[in-house]
Every structure is written in C-alpha cells, then in structure tokens.
C-alpha positions in Angstrom: -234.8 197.4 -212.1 -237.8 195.1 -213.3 -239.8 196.5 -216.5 -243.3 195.8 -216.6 -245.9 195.3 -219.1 -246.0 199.3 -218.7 -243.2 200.3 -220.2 -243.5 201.9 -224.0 -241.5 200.2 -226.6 -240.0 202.0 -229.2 -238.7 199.5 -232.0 -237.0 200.6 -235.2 -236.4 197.4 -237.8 -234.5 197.9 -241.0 -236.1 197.0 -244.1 -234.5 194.3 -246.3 -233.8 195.9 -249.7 -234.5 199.4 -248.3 -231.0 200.7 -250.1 -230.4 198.3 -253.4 -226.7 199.6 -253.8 -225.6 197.4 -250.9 -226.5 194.0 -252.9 -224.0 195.2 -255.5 -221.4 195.7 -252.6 -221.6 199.8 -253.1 -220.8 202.0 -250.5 -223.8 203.8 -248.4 -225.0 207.4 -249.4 -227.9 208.5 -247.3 -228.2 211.4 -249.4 -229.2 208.6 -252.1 -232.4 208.1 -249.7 -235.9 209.9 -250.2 -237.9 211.5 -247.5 -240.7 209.1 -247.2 -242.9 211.8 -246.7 -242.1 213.1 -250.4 -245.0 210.8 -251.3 -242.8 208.8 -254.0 -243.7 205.2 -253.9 -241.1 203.1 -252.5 -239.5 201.0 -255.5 -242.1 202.6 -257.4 -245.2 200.6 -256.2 -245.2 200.7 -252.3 -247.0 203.9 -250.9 -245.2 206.2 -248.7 -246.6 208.7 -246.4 -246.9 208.7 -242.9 -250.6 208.2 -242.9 -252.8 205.8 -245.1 -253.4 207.4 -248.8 -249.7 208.7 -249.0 -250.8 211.6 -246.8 -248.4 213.6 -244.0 -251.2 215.2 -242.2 -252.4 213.6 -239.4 -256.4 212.2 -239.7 -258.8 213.4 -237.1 -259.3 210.3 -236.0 -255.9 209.0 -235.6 -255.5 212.7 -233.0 -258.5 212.3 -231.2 -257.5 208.1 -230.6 -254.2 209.5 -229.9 -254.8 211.8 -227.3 -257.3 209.6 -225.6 -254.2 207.5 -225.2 -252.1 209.9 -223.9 -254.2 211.0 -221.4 -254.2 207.7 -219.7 -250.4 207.6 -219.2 -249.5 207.7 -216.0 -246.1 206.8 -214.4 -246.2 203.4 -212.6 -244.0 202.1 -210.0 -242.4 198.7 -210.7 -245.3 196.5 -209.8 -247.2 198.5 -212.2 -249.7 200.1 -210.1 -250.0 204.1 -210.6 -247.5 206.0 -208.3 -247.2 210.0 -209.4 -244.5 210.2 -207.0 -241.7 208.0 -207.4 -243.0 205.9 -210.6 -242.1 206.5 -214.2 -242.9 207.0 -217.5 -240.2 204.7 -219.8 -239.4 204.6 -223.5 -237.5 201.4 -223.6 -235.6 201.7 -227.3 -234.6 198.8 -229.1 -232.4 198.9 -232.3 -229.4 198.9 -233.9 -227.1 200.5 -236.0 -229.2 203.6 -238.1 -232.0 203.2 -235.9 -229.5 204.3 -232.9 -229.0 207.2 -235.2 -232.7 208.0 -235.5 -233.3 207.4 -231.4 -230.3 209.7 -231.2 -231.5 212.3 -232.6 -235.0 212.0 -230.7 -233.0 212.5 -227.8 -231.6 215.4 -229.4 -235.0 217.0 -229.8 -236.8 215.4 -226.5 -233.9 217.6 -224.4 -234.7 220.5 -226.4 -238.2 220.4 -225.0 -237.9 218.8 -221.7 -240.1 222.0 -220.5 -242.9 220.1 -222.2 -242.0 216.3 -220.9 -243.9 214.5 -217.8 -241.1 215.3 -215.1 -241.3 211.6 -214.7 -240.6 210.3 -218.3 -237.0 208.7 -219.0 -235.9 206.9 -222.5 -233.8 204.2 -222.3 -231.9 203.0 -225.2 -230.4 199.7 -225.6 -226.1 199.7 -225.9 -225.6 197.2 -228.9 
C-alpha cells in the first residue's frame, strides 16, 4: 500500500521534563500526573487547558472551522483522487511507548462507536 498526502497523521511526542522524578532516577507513577484539563499550570507557569485561556470548552470558532473540515473528508483511493467505493479514510499513528497507550485506548473507544465511523475509516498504528 502507497500513503498519500491524504492520509491523517496522528502524532503524539513526549515532552522533555514532563515527569521530574525520572531525572532523579525514580520510578514512574502516573497517578503522580495531573489532568491537564484541571487548569493547573504545568511547572507552575505553563497554561494548561485544552483550548487557549486554560479553557476545556470548545470555542465556537474552533467547531464551526472544525466541522467545515470534516465535511470535506472523503475517502480517496491511493492516487488520491475521491473514490466512495473502494477508497479510505486513514489515521496513520505515529508514537511510542505512552503514546501507544493513549492511541490504545482511542481504539478502545473508536470500536465502541464504530456505529458512528465512516464505514471506510481505518487507523493504523505504527509497531515500535
């Protein structure tokens, strides 16, 4: 199989310094971690939040751009030209170690509602 310029990238990247007990050779906790949507500044001066202002809610703008997007997916075939029928819709994952825990678990939830998934859309996740 060839991938296009089509295909959605999903790319998770670890953040140097995200967990400061591993520079003092401790062992990992992830119950140690905060929910970044808590709103407490990372390291006490980086804003957290999933939306600009340490907000969680989504802005109207960001939903109406977002759904403009969406509504131009299509699945291509693997010239990238539209084909409905026998093209797809990829999710090509890249990552490693917790981030194949995070895409994991977006599997998880993506087969929970595969009722509400383009019949044509398929993640792929890179073996590392």
């Amino acid at each position: 199989m060839r991938l296009t310029k089509h295909v959605v990238m999903l790319l998770c990247v670890g953040i140097p310094g995200a967990w400061q007990g591993a520079a003092q050779g401790q062992d990992f906790d992830p119950k140690t971690l905060r929910k970044f949507t808590d709103g407490v500044p990372y390291l006490d001066k980086y804003e957290t939040g999933l939306y600009p202002g340490a907000k969680n809610e989504i802005p109207a703008a960001h939903q109406k751009a977002g759904e403009k997007i969406a509504a131009t997916i299509r699945p291509l075939d693997i010239a990238g030209a539209p084909d409905d029928k026998e093209g797809r819709i990829l999710a090509l994952v890249f990552g490693h170690s917790n981030c194949r825990m995070y895409f994991g678990e977006l599997e998880k939830l993506l087969a929970k509602q595969q009722a509400d998934l383009h019949p044509r859309f398929q993640m792929l996740r890179t073996r590392q």
